[in-house]
Legacy VTK file of the C-alpha trace (Angstrom):
# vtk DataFile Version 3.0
C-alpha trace
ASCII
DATASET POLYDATA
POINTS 60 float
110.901 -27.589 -28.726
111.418 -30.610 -31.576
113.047 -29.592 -34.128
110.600 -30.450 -36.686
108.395 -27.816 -35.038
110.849 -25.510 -35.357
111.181 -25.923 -38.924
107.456 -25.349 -39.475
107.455 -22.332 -38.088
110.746 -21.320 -39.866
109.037 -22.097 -42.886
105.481 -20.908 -42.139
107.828 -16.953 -41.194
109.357 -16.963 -44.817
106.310 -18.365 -46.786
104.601 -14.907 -45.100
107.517 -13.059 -45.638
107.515 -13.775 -49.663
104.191 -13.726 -50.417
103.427 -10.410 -48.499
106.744 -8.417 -48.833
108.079 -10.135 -52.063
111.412 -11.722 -52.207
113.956 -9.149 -50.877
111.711 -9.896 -47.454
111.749 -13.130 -47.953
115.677 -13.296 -48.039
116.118 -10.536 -45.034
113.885 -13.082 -43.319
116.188 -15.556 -43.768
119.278 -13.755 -43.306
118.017 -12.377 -40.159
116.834 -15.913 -39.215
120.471 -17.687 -39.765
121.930 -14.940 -37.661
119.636 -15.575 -35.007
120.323 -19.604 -35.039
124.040 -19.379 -35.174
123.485 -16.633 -32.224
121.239 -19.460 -30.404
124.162 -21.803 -30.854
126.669 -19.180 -29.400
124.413 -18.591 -26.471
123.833 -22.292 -25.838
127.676 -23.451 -26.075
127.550 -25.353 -29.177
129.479 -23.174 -30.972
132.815 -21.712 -29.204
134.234 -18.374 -31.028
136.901 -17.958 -28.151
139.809 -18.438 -30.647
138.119 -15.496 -32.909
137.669 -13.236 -29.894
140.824 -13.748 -28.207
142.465 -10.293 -27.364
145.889 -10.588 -28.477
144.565 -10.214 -32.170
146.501 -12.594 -33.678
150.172 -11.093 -32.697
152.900 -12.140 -30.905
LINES 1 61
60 0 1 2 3 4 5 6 7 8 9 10 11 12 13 14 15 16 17 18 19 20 21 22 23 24 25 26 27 28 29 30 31 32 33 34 35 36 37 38 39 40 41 42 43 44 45 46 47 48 49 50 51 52 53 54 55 56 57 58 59
């Protein structure tokens, strides 16, 4: 999907989202929606949280 398609529809979700539920829906909307891209991005490699995840913790 281009991404300018996927920006319309972004925008198309949260212009629904604030003019039927007001602005606290429009901002879970697009809380929601960021968690879901950087998700995306986890799912599809892009993004690598190994380091984070690791399961020493930090210690030595």
């Amino acid at each position: 999907m281009r991404p300018s398609l996927v920006g319309l529809m972004v925008g198309l979700v949260l212009g629904l989202a604030g003019a039927f539920g007001g602005f606290d829906a429009f901002l879970l909307v697009a809380v929601l929606g960021a968690v879901g891209f950087l998700v995306g991005q986890v799912v599809e490699g892009r993004i690598d949280l190994s380091s984070y995840l690791s399961g020493s913790g930090g210690r030595r």
